[in-house]
PAKEZA-799987 format. One record per residue (C-alpha): y, x, z. Coordinates in pm, whole numbers. Layout:
% residues N
Y, X, Z
...
% end
This chain:
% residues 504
-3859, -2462, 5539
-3736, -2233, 5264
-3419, -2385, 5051
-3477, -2426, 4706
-3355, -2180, 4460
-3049, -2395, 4359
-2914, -2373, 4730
-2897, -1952, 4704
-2596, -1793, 4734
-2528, -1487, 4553
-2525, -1322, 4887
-2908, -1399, 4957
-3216, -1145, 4827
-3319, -1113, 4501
-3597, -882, 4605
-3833, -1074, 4860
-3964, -796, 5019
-3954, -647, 5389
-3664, -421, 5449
-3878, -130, 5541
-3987, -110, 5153
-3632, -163, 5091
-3508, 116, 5260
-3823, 356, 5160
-3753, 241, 4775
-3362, 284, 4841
-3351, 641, 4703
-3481, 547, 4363
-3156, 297, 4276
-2960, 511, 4049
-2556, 455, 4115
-2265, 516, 3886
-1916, 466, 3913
-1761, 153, 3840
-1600, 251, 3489
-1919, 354, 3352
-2186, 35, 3452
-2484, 3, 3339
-2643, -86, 2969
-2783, -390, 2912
-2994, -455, 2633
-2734, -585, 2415
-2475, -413, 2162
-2141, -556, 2021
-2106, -541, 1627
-1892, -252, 1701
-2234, -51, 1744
-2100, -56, 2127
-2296, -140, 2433
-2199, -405, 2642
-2181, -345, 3018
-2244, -558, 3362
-2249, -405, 3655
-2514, -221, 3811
-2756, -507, 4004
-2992, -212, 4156
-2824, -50, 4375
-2600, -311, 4476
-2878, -587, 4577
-2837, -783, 4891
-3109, -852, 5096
-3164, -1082, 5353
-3483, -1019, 5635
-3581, -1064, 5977
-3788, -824, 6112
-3978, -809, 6482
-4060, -481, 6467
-4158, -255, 6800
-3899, -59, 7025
-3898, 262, 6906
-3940, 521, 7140
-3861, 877, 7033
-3500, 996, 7204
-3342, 1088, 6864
-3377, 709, 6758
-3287, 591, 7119
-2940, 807, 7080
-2888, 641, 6727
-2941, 312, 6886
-2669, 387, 7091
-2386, 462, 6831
-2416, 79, 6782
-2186, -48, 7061
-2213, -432, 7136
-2543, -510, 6905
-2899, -535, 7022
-3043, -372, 6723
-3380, -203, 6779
-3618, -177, 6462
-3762, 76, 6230
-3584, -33, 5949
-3274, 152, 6111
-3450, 467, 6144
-3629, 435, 5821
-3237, 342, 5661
-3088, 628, 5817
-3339, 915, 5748
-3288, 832, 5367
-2892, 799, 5416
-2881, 1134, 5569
-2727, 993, 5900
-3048, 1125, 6092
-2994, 1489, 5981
-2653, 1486, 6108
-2709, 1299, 6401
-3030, 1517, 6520
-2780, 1831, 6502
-2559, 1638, 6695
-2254, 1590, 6439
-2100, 1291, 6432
-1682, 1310, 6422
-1645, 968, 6362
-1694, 758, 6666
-1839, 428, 6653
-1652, 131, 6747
-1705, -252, 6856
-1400, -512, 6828
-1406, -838, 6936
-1200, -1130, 6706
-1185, -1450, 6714
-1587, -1627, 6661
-1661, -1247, 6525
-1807, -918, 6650
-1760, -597, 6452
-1878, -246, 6518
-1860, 19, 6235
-2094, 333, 6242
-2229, 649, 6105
-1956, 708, 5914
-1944, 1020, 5727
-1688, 1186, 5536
-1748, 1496, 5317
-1572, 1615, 5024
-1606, 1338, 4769
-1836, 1061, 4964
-1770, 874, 5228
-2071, 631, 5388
-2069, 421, 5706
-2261, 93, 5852
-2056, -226, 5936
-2241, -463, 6181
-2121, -820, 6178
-2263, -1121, 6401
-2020, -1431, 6385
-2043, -1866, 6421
-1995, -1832, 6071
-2362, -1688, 6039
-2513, -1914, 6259
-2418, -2198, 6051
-2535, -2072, 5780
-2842, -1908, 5801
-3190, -2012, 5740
-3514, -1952, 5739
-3748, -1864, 5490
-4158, -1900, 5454
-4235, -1590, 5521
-3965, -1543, 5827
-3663, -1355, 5680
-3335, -1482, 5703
-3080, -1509, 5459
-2764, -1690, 5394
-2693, -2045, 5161
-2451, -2034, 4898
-2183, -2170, 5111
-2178, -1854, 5331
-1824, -1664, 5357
-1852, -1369, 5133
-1751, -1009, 5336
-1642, -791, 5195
-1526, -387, 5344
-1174, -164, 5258
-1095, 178, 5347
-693, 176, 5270
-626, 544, 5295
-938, 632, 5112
-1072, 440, 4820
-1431, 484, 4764
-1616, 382, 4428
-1997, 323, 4504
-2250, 30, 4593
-2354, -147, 4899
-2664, -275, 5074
-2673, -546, 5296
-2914, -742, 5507
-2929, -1046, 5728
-3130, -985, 6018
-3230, -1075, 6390
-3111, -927, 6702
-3379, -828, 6913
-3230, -983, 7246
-3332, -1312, 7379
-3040, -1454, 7154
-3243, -1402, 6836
-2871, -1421, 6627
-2814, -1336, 6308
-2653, -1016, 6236
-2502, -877, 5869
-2527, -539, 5820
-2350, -350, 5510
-2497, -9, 5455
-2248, 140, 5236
-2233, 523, 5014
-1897, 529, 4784
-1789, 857, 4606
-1427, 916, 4683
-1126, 1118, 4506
-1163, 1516, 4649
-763, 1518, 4609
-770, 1191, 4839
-985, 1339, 5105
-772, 1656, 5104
-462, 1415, 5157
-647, 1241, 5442
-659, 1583, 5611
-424, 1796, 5544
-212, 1469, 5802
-422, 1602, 6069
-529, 1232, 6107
-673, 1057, 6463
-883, 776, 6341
-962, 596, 5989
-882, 231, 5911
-1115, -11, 5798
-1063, -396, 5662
-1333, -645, 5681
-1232, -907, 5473
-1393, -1285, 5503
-1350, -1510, 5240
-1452, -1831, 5271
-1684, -2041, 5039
-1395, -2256, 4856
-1434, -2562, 4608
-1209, -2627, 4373
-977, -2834, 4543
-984, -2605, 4867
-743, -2358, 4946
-869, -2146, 5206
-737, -1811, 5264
-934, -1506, 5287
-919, -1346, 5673
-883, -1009, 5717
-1007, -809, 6047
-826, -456, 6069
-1024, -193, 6276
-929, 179, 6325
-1219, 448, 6419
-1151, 763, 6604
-1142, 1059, 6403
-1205, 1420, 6572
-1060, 1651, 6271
-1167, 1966, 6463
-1528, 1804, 6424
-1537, 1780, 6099
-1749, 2016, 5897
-1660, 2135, 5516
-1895, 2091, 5253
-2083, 2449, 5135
-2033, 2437, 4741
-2252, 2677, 4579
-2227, 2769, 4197
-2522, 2805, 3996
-2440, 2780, 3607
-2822, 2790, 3594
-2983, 2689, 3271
-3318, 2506, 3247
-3497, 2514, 2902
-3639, 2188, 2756
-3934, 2240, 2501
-4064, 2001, 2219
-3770, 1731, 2214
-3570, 1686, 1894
-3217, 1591, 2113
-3249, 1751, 2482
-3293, 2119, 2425
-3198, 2251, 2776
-3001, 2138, 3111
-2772, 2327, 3348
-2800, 2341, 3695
-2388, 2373, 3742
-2341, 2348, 4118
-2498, 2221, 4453
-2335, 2090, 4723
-2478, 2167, 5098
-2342, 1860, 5322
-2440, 1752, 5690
-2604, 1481, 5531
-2765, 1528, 5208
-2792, 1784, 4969
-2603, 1720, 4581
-2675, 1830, 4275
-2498, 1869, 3930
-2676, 1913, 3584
-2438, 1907, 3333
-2576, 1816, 2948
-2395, 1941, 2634
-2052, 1904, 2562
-2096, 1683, 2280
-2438, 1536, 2392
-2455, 1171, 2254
-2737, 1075, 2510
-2717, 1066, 2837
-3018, 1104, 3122
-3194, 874, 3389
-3391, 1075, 3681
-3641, 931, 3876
-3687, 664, 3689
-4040, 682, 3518
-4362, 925, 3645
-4282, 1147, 3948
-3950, 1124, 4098
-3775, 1455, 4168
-3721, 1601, 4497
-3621, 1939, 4625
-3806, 2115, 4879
-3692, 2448, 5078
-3844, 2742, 5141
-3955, 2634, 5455
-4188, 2383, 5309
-3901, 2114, 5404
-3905, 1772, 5133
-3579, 1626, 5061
-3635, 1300, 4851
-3391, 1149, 4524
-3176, 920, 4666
-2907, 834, 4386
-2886, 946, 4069
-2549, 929, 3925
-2545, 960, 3528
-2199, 1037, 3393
-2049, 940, 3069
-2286, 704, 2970
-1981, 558, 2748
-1774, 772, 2501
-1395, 659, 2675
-1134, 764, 2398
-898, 1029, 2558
-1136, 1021, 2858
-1310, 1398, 2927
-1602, 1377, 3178
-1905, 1630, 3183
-2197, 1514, 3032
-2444, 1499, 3295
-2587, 1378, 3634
-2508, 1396, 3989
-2817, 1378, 4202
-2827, 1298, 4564
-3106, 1393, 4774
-3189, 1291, 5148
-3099, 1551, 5442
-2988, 1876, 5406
-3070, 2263, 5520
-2656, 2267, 5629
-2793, 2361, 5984
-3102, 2577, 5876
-2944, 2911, 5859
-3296, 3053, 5750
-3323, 2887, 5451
-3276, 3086, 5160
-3379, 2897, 4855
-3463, 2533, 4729
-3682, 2433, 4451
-3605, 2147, 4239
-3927, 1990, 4093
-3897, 1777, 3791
-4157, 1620, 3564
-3963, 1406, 3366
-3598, 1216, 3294
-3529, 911, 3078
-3364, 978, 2777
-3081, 712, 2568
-2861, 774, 2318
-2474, 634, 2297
-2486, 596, 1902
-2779, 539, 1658
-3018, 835, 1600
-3146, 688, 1251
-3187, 399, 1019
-3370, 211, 799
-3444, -112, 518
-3625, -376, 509
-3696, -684, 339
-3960, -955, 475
-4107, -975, 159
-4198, -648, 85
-4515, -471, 91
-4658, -345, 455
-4736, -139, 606
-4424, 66, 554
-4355, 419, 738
-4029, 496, 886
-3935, 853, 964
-3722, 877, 1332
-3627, 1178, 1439
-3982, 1380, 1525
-4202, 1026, 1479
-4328, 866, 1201
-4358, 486, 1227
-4583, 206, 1111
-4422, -122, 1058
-4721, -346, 1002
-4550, -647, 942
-4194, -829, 929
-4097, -1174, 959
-3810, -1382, 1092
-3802, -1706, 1307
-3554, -1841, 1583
-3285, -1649, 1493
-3463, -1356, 1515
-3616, -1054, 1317
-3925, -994, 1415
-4123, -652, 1368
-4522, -519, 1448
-4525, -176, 1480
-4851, 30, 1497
-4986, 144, 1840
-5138, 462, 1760
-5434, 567, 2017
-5228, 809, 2193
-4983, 575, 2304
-5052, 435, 2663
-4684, 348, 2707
-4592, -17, 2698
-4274, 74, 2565
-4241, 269, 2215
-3850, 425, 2357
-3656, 277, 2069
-3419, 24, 2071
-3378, -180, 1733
-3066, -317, 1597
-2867, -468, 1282
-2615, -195, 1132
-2309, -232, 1302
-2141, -266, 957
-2358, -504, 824
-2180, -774, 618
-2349, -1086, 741
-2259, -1444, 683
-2358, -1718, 980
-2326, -2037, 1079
-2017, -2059, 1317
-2236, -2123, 1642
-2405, -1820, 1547
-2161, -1597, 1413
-1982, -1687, 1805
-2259, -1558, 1966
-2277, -1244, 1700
-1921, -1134, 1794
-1913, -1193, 2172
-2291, -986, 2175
-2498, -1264, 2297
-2839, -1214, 2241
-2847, -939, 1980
-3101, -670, 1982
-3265, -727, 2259
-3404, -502, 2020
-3673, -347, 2257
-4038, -201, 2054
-4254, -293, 2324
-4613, -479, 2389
-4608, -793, 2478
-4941, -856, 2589
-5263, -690, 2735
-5417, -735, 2432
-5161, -659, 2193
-5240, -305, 1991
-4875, -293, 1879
-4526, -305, 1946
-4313, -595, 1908
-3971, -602, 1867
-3733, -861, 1839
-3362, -817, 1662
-3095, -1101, 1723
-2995, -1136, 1356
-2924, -1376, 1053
-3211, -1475, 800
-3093, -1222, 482
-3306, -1075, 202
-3188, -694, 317
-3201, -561, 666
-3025, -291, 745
-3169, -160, 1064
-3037, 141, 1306
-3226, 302, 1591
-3156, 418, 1891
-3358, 611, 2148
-3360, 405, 2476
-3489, 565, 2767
-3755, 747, 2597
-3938, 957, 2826
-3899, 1368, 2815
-4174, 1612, 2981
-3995, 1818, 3177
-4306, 1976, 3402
-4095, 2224, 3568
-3997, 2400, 3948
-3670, 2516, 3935
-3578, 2783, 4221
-3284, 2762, 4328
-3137, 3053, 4546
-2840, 2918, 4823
-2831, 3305, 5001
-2463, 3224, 4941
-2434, 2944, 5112
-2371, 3131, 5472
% end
């Protein structure tokens, strides 16, 4: 019988799906380093966004799956670099052809060697770990009588773990990685039928670090697998941690090819994005990177592969290599912080052992577009005449009708015909200097950023032929509104070739 939702922990899946979509919709989470986070749809009084952290990329599901043996050698040899589990699914192969782990592995690179270690109530093996210049990925396989007790069952067969499950958690002391992890609950396909964790992990490391790491000519690369305990208040359990060491063959390892491009890409009929820069590409073992650096002093910054047709690359050999992270930089203006404007884009496998290829070909149809700070602004009263036009940046705007209840401004703005969108790609919000006086429950919420503009122009029904939007704001007889574009959508509709003769 499935637990009810008040007995999840924040371990279990929030996607209820089978892991084999999971893994095939894996490339499309977009990733960003912990400083930046991602946007939520509220901003402080300060005009500045608040943050959480990213929830996309760093999901955790929980499934059992009974799929068939495989029975191709290459995934037969990657079965093997998992000493001491009985794992045999697709989900692994599916997992590690998006990772990049199956290009490596199918050209026979691996200079990490798996592992299996044996604690007390807990078995641990780490594998495919990879290290290249600035990432460093790797699977951590976990079965323990901590599981067992508490895992269960749900309707449609997956497993997943209560809330009082121990919490794991994974450390790499001589190299810290910034990045997200995926992890999954699932069967082993033995007669045992026990529960196994598995923590697929990708985490962009310091270049300087990995250079460090090296340059000591090092034998093997420690790992921490921390367990901490589900505590109440009144309990004091301690947090155990298992210490694990894999072997490292530093003649093995194989540099990264950097190639530089400083390749510009021209961006027609948008009044803020004007053109793009393809600024370097990175050839790994495992996947193939890209840079696209923005502006200096762009105040927007870009989503890929987030609305229409995803990019991918393909090579001249009619080889696809599919997004798997996108990596926005700078979303937040950090005083006495310089980053490049920009986006790091990760896509599966690599032509590092395809000596014929000469060139790739990026294809893009469009990218997301948001700005940091507000692109324009407006007044309003609720009881003046309507419709009233408001001119943002190359739009004009109906506002059909204003009103105010709940706490909340409330505007209609025309859907013209052309518009098949259900989101207009504006966000709405109070001036961040507004004067306003509130009542102190209110005005608390108001300061901390609770609820204000959710500020999104979008339909909210079928029927609906306009755009709603809704602004978290006091009941006054002046508005003064500012707009921001919010991942407005920008035609791209473009193959970009990219020549990599350099890269031998």
């Amino acid at each position: 019988m499935e637990l009810p939702d008040e007995h999840e922990s924040p371990l279990e899946a929030v996607l209820k799906k089978s892991l084999i979509q999971f893994a095939k919709e894996l490339p499309l989470c977009y990733q960003q380093p912990e400083e930046d986070m991602v946007v939520t749809k509220t901003r402080q009084r300060s005009g500045r966004r608040r943050y959480t952290i990213a929830a996309a990329c760093m999901v955790v599901l929980s499934l059992s799956l009974g799929f068939a043996v495989q029975k191709s050698p290459a995934f037969a040899a990657m079965v093997k670099g998992i000493p001491g589990f009985s794992i045999v699914s697709d989900w692994l192969d599916t997992l590690r052809e998006h990772d990049g782990v199956e290009n490596a592995q199918s050209h026979a690179y691996s200079p990490f060697e798996p592992v299996v270690k044996q604690f007390d109530g807990v078995t641990v093996s780490i594998s495919d770990v990879y290290l290249t210049s600035d990432k460093l990925s790797y699977k951590v396989f976990i079965k323990s009588d901590r599981l067992k007790q508490h895992v269960f069952k749900r309707q449609d067969g997956s497993l997943d773990l209560n809330r009082e499950a121990p919490a794991y958690s994974v450390n790499i002391p001589e190299i810290a990685d910034g990045g997200s992890s995926a992890g999954v609950v699932i069967e082993s396909s033995d007669d045992a039928k026990e529960p196994i964790l598995v923590i697929s992990r990708i985490g962009e490391v310091n270049p300087e670090d990995v250079n460090i790491f090296l340059n000591q000519n090092p034998k093997e690369l420690q790992f921490e697998i921390s367990i901490r305990p589900y505590v109440d208040e009144d309990d004091k359990q301690t947090t155990d941690t298992l210490k694990m060491s894999v072997p490292f063959h530093h003649t093995d390892w194989l540099e990264d090819r950097i190639i530089p491009l400083h390749q510009t890409v021209k961006v027609a009929g948008d009044p803020d994005l004007r053109e793009m820069t393809l600024e370097h590409i990175k050839i790994t073992p495992t996947n193939t990177d890209l840079d696209i650096k923005l502006a200096d002093g762009a105040d927007y910054y870009l989503l890929f592969g987030h609305s229409g047709a995803v990019p991918y690359v393909t090579d001249d050999k009619g080889k696809k290599y599919q997004l798997h992270t996108d990596t926005p930089q700078n979303m937040v203006d950090v005083p006495g912080m310089k980053r490049m404007n920009g986006n790091k884009l990760m896509f599966t496998g690599s032509p590092y052992f395809d000596e014929s290829v000469k060139s790739l070909t990026l294809h893009l149809d469009q990218v997301l577009l948001t700005e940091k700070s507000p692109g324009g602004s407006f007044t309003l009263s609720l009881d003046e005449t309507y419709p009233k036009k408001v001119r943002f940046k190359d739009q004009e705007l109906t506002i059909t009708g204003a009103s105010y209840k709940n706490d909340y401004l409330r505007l209609k703005i025309k859907k013209e015909s052309t518009d098949h969108n259900k989101r207009l790609g504006i966000l709405f919000a109070m001036h961040p200097e507004a004067k306003v006086s509130l009542n102190p429950e209110l005005q608390e919420h108001f300061d901390k950023g609770i609820g204000i503009d959710s500020g999104e122009a979008r339909v909210r029904s079928e029927q609906d032929d306009y755009y709603e939007v809704r602004v978290f704001a006091p009941k006054l007889e002046t508005y003064e509104i500012v707009m921001f574009r919010e991942a407005a959508p920008v035609r791209i509709n473009q193959d970009i070739t990219i020549p990599i003769r350099s890269l031998r």
